[in-house]
VEXMI-5052 format. One record per residue: z, y, x of N, C-alpha, C, CB in turn; residue in one letter. Coordinates in pm, whole numbers, padded with zeros to 5 digits, always signed. Glycine has a CB too. Example, Ala and Ser with C-alpha at 12.3 -4.5 7.8 and 13.67 -1.06 7.14 Angstrom:
2
+00780-00569+01319+00780-00450+01230+00780-00330+01320+00905-00447+01131A;+00708-00225+01285+00714-00106+01367+00787+00003+01290+00572-00060+01408S;
//
This chain:
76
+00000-00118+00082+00000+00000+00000+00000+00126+00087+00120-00001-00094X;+00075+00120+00191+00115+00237+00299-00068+00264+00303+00222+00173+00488X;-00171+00160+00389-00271+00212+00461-00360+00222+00318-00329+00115+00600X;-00380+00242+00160-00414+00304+00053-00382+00398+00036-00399+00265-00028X;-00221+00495+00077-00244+00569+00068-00230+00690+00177-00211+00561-00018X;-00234+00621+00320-00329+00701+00394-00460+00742+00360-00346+00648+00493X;-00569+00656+00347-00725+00684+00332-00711+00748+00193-00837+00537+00337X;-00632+00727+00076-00695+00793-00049-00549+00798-00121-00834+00694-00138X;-00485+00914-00070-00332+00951-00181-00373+00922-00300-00267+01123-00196X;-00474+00976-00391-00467+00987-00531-00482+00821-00583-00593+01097-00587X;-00568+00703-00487-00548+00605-00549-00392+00543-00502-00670+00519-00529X;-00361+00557-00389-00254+00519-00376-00157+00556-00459-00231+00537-00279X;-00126+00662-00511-00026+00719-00587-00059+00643-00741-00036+00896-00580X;-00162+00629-00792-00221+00563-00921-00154+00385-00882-00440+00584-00928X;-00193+00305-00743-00148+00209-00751-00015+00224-00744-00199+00139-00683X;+00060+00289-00721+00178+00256-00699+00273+00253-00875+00228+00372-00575X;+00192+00359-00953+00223+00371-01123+00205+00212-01160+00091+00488-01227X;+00119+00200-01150+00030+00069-01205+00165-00038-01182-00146+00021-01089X;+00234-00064-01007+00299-00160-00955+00413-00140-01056+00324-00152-00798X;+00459-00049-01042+00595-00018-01146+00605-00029-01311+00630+00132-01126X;+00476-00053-01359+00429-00133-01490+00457-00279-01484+00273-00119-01515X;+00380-00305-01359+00371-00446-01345+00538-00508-01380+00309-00481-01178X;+00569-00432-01293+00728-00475-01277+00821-00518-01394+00802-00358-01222X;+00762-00319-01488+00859-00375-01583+00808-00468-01726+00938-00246-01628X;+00669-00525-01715+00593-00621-01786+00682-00763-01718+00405-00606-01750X;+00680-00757-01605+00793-00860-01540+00899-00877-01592+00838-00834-01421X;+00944-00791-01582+01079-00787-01670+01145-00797-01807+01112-00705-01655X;+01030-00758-01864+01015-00790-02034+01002-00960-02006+00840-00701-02133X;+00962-00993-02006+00836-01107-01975+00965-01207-01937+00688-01065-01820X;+01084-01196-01894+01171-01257-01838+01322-01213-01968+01171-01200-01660X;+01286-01177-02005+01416-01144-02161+01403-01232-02309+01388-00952-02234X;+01523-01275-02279+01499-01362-02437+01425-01313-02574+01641-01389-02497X;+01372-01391-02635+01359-01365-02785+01190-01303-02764+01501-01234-02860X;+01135-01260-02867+01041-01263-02898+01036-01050-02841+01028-01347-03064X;+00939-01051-02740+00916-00923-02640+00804-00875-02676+00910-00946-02486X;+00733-00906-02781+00599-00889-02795+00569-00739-02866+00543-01014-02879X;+00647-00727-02928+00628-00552-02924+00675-00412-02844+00668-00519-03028X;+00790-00465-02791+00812-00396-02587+00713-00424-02562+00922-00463-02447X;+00611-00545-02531+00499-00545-02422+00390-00481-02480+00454-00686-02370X;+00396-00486-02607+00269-00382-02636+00275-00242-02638+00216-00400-02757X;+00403-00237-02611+00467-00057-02584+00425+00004-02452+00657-00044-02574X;+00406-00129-02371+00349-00065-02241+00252+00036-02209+00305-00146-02182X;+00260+00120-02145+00179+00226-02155+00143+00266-01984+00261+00348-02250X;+00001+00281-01980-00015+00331-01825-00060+00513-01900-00186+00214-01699X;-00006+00608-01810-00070+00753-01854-00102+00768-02031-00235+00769-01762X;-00034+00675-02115-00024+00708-02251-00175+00620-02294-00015+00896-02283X;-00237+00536-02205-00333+00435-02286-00243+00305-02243-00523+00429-02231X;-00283+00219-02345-00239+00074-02346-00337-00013-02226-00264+00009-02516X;-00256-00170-02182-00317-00167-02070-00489-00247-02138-00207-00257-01938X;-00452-00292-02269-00629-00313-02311-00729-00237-02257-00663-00286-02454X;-00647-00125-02324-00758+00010-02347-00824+00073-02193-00656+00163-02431X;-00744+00052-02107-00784+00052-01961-00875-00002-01886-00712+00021-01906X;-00965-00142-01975-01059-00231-01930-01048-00254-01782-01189-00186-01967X;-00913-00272-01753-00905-00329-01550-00906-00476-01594-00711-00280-01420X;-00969-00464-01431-00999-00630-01382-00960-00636-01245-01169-00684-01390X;-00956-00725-01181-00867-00774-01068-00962-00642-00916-00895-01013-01044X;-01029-00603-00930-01112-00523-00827-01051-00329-00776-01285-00521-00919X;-01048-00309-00672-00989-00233-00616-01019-00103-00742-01038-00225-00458X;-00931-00040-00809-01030+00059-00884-01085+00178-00759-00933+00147-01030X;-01195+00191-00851-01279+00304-00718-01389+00238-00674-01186+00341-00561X;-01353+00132-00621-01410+00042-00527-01438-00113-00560-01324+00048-00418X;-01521-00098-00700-01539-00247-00779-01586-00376-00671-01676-00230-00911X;-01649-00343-00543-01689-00413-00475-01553-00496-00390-01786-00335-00408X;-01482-00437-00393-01312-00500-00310-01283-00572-00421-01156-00375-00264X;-01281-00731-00416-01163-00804-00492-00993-00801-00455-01202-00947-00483X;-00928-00808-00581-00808-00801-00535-00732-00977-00553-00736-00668-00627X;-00804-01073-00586-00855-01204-00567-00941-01262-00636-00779-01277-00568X;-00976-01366-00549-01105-01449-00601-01177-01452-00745-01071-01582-00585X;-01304-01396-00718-01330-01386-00896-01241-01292-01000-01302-01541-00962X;-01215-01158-00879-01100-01066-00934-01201-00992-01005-00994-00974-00822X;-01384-00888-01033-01470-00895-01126-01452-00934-01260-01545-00955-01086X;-01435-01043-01273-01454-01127-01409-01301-01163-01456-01552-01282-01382X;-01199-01124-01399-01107-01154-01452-01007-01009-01497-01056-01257-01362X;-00949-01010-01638-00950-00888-01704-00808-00910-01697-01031-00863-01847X;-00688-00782-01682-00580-00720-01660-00520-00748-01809-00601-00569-01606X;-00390-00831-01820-00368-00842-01972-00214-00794-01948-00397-01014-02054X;
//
């Protein structure tokens, strides 16, 4: 993450939002009982993460996978 956001603060600073979603989707994701409307509460910058159409590829830089067959595989 450090050498992302040497070359490009603004994506670095965007991945680092993104990581701290992740986290707390982690964390839901790990709490009893039925989480399914917390997880749809999730919000990146006030869109849902549907509505974001990410897939596993560097954003910016669709050509960087972030793993194998990261292209075709969609951010849920």
């Amino acid at each position: 993450m450090y050498d992302v956001q040497t070359i490009d603060p603004e994506l670095g600073h965007t991945l680092l939002e993104m990581q701290a979603l992740v986290r707390r989707k982690q964390f839901l994701e790990k709490q009893p009982g039925d989480v399914h409307e917390a997880m749809s509460a999730l919000r990146f910058r006030g869109s849902s993460l549907e509505d974001l159409c990410l897939d596993f590829s560097l954003p910016g830089y669709p050509e960087f996978m972030l793993k194998p067959g990261g292209g075709d595989i969609m951010v849920r």
